[in-house]
Phi, psi and omega in degrees: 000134180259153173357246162035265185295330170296331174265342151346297199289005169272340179244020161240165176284204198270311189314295168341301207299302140016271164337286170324325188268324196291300193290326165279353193222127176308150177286354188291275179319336175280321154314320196276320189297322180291319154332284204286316198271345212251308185084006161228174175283151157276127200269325193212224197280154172304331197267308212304322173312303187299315174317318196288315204278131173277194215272355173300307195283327147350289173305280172350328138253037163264013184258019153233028166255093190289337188256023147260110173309191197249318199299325169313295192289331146351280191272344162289324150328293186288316163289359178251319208314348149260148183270182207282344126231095193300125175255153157222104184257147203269178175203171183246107227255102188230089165312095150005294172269114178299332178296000191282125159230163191311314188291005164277304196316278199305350192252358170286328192243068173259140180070074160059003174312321192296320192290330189268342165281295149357250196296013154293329197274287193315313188317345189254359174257142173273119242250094174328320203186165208267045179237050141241117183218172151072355173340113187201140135316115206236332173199172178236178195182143160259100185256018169195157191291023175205025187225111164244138177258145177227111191263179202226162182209159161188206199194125205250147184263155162222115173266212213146145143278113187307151164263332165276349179244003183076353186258146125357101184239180173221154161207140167267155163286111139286111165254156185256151156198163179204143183264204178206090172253107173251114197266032185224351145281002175056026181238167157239140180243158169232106174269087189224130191291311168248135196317345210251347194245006177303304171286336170261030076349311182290309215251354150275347160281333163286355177244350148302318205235000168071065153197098206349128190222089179248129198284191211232134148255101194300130167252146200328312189294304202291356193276272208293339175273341192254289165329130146293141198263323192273000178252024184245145205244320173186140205233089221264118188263143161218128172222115200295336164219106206255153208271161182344119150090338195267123169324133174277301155333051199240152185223144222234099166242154187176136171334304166218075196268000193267308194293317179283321185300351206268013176251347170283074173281013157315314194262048177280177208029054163218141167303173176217051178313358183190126195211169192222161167199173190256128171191136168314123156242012158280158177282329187292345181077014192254350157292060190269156170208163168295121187233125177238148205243074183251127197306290227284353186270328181085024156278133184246157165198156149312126145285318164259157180263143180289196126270160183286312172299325146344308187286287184297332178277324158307310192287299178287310163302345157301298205301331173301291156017257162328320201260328177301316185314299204283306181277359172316284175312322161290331182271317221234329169307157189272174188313309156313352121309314205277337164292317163299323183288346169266126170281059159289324172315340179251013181312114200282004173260347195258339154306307153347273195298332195245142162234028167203184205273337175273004147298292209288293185328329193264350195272328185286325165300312189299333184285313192299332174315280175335303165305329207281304175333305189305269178320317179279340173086033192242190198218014170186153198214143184262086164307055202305327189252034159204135184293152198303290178326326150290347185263003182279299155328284244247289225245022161332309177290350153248016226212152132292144174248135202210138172268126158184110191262134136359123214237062203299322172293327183280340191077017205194113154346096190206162203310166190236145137286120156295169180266334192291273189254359189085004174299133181244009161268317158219143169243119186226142201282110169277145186201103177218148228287134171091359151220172177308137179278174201215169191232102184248150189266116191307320201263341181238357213032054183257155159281141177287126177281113171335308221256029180240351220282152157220159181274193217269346189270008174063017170290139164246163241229100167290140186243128172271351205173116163310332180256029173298071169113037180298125173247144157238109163264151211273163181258160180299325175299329159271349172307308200283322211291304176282339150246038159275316175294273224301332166295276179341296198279316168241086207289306216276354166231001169021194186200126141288142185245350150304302178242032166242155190209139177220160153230181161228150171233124175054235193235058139198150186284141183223118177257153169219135172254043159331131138254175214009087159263014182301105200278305222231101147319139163258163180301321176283331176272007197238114194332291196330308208256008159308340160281014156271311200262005190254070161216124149337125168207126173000146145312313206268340192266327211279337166320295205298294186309328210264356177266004155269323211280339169282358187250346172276132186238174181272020166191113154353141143291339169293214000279110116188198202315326195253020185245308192292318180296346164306275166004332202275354193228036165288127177268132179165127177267114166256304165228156164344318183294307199336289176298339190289359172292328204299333213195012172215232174199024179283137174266137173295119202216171184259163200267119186220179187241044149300295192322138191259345171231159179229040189168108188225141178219176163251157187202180188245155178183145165086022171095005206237131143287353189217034164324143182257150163258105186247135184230125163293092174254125173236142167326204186255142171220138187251347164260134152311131175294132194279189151277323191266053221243163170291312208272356147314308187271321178303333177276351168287330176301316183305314200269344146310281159347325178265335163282319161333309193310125205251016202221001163270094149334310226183085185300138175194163177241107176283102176230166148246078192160181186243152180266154172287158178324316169294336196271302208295335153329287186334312185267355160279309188286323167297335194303305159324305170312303177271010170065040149264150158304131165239141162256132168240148183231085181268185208299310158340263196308317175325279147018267184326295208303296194296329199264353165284345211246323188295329184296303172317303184296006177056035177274178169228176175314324185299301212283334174277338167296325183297294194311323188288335199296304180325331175270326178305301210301333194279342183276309178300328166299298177325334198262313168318315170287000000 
């Protein structure tokens, strides 16, 4: 037998080979074959002996076994190479480049290109545990000019009691699987015995071939459209709320169970998440198997086994089938299809992200919103099947909560005076599990008395209920979150987040596609400032840098009029202001705590070279800073005064540390509100800035660490004294 053909035999199971030595070889010669190849006696029966050898030694005697032919190892090849009940879960195929169709696919991934893409990836997972291993791509095939097949190999653990020694023993198994990626049906299908590798399949094809693999949910209509209803044989009813007295579960067989279910109206609302039928795989129809069908998985699967031709002329055409349907319903269905035809609940950025199932339900309404708003060209959308206070609860974490209630003397939803200090910006709704929500003011934290509240006219503003005119803006995170889906699922109506924008009031969404709306910038997207950030810096150098950045403080021991205009033409980094002289037009001023910036230049943005920036600068932190942190409410105070400023562009927090996440929601949304721009300049960029400023000034690190250690001890006399 040659290579080759030896190697055939690798892509069938062991149970196959088995067979195979059984139907050909006397049992005598075979006992004898087992002897030469094992190197031991069989102790008991000839099949418990056979079972046990894994699939090498297998090969190895039917390759001293003359009377299995080459023509032999053929047709168990063309009859095995798929298992004995073949599944496919389907996907949805979203090329990055909308122009790609198969005959690019294929002829760009030719002579084995697609496997060597492949297994530069599968070659790099790390495994949970060990009865999975080796996961690989072994060969490719064109099996229709718009089907490229890819077969997969990997090794499955098993365990066992040895019989002959009584102990706890193992053999890995080699199993097959193969996928079918057709860019010009837009599907990928994955045929694999084991459920857990499915996913790391998909997602290695998307990042092999650069493009989305978001799964498919069959939905009863592509069911009843693709199926024949008089070939269903059984059926699984489910309803999670069933009426008094009614199973939420029931599964329904019968013979001509297709002519009858439209008559159990007992069972009405309830779903059919799963269903088996009789279906022809010959084109003459004289050829059957059991095909059973489950919608949320996107699985189609066999009872029986195929031949590979068989296999293949049967499998891409159903699946063609399924997927002409799914993609139909994206161009021309209405939303509620096109949403249901998606396994968005198992989406793996949206699993992430979320940590129950009424999270990802309220995140999915708000992409559906969005979409619907989009297609129809309208500017709100109504969240009909949830209520405020739950859409309040579930996106606590994602979203500003901003109080701004019904105003009945304005006629209009509208801002609160605290009662406490007069702050009219943010009042924000606290909401924590196991209590009444409370309406607290970022600037003084006192709580709003229910029975106090008045609007900015001094009305006063009856509350029946804290989440009455509740408003929420999405945070960056769930924003990146909604076009990340919305790009994947929906190409043709996506979400930019540069120039599209949504909230919500109560339970409905109010979208605007403005463009720039973009509030907050990073330091790297903006030329003017590229001979700062387009530079490298050493590991060993940025060490050395970040022990300035714990030693710069937001004022010198000099601080004052006539220590700073020295200063401004020193070369020497004392505080946080210092470098941006290096590389800006900020004049250097003393630090008192009047001020409403503590570092201001012109710069260019909004169409302007000389936009003003006014920047808030603090010290080293080593934790992100929070809202509720003391140096948090001094930078909210500072930067509400400064968005009042009507002669400010461009807003920013000079730090050496980082912010949480919320508070910087926070300083994007007021920022928004007064219609400023923000730049932030946090450790990262600091990092840049100080090394920049040290490099012009031809210093070296040493010599600026000395100096700072030296202005604390001179800060410390002062202080002492």
């Amino acid at each position: 037998m040659s290579d080759k053909h030896a190697d055939k035999l690798l892509h069938v199971q062991n149970g196959v080979i088995r067979h195979l030595l059984y139907s050909k070889v006397a049992e005598k010669e075979l006992i004898n074959r087992y002897r030469v190849v094992v190197k031991r006696e069989i102790k008991r029966e000839l099949n418990v002996a056979m079972e046990r050898l894994d699939k090498q030694k297998l090969v190895e005697i039917v390759n001293i076994s003359p009377e299995i032919t080459e023509a032999d190892i053929e047709a168990c090849y063309e009859d095995n190479r798929y298992s004995r009940r073949p599944n496919f879960r389907l996907f949805m195929l979203r090329p990055y480049d909308p122009k790609m169709n198969s005959s690019q696919f294929i002829t760009e991934n030719k002579s084995d290109a697609a496997v060597t893409k492949m297994n530069e990836l599968l070659q790099q997972i790390t495994y949970p545990n060990d009865s999975i291993s080796g996961l690989l791509a072994i060969d490719q095939t064109v099996v229709n000019p718009e089907t490229l097949e890819i077969a997969l190999k990997y090794q499955e653990r098993y365990n066992y009691i040895n019989p002959d020694t009584e102990q706890s023993d193992f053999i890995y198994e080699l199993k097959f699987g193969f996928l079918w990626i057709n860019f010009d049906q837009r599907f990928v299908s994955i045929s694999i015995p084991t459920e857990s590798l499915v996913g790391i399949v998909s997602k290695t094809i998307e990042r092999a071939f650069d493009c989305f693999v978001p799964s498919v949910n069959i939905t009863k209509k592509i069911v009843d459209s693709v199926f024949s209803k008089e070939a269903m044989k059984r059926t699984t009813l489910s309803n999670p709320d069933p009426s008094s007295g009614k199973p939420d579960k029931v599964t329904l067989a019968d013979s001509h169970l297709g002519d009858k279910v439209g008559q159990l109206t007992e069972y009405e609302g309830y779903d059919s998440p799963s269903s088996v039928y009789q279906e022809a795989i010959d084109e003459d129809g004289d050829f059957f198997s059991t095909l059973g069908v489950n919608n949320d998985k996107g699985k189609i699967y066999l009872t029986r086994q195929l031949k590979a031709t068989e296999m293949r002329r049967w499998g891409i055409w159903r699946i063609g089938q399924i997927m002409n349907h799914i993609n139909s319903i994206q161009e021309n269905g209405d939303i509620d299809e096109m949403f249901n035809s998606f396994g968005l609940d198992v989406d793996p950025d949206l699993v992430s992200f979320t940590t129950s199932n009424d999270e990802k339900k309220v995140i999915l309404e708000v992409i559906k919103g969005i979409i619907t708003c989009k297609t129809k060209k309208i500017e709100s959308f109504k969240l009909l099947d949830l209520n405020t206070d739950k859409i309040v609860g579930l996106l606590k974490k994602h979203a500003l909560i901003r109080f701004h209630p019904y105003c009945e003397s304005c006629d209009h939803y509208a801002d609160i005076t605290c009662n406490h200090c007069g702050n009219t910006d943010l009042l924000e709704i606290s909401v924590r599990k196991g209590q009444a929500p409370k309406v607290i003011c970022s600037f003084c934290h006192n709580d709003l008395q229910q029975n106090n509240v008045r609007c900015l006219m001094d009305h006063k503003v009856r509350i029946d209920s804290w989440y009455d005119g509740v408003l929420l803006h999405p945070k960056s995170t769930l924003i990146e979150l909604i076009e990340k889906i919305t790009v994947k699922y929906f190409p043709n109506e996506g979400f930019a987040q540069e120039e599209e924008s949504f909230f919500l009031v109560n339970n409905v969404l109010h979208y605007s596609a403005k463009v720039a709306t973009k509030v907050l910038f990073k330091v790297r997207e903006l030329e003017q400032f590229k001979p700062v950030w387009d530079r490298r810096i050493t590991p060993n150098r940025r060490e050395e840098l970040e022990e300035v950045l714990k030693l710069i403080t937001e004022k010198c021991s000099k601080h004052s009029v006539d220590a700073c205009q020295a200063c401004q033409h020193e070369k020497s980094v004392r505080c946080i202001m210092k470098p941006f002289v290096t590389f800006t037009d900020h004049t250097l001023h003393p630090h008192h705590g009047q001020e409403f910036g503590d570092i201001s230049f012109s710069m260019q943005m909004l169409g302007m070279d000389d936009a003003i920036f006014i920047g808030i600068a603090k010290s080293y932190e080593k934790r992100p800073i929070n809202p509720t942190h003391k140096k948090a409410q001094e930078m909210l105070r500072q930067f509400v005064y400064t968005c009042r400023d009507s002669s400010v562009n461009v807003l920013g927090i000079v730090i050496a540390g980082e912010l949480e996440q919320g508070f910087v929601a926070t300083l994007q949304d007021l920022a928004r509100k007064y219609g400023k721009k923000v730049v932030m300049w946090t450790y990262e960029e600091l990092i840049l800035v100080v090394d920049f400023a040290i490099r012009k000034y031809g210093l070296t690190i040493l010599e600026v660490v000395e100096e700072l250690r030296a202005d604390i001890k001179r800060r410390s006399r002062k202080s002492a004294s």
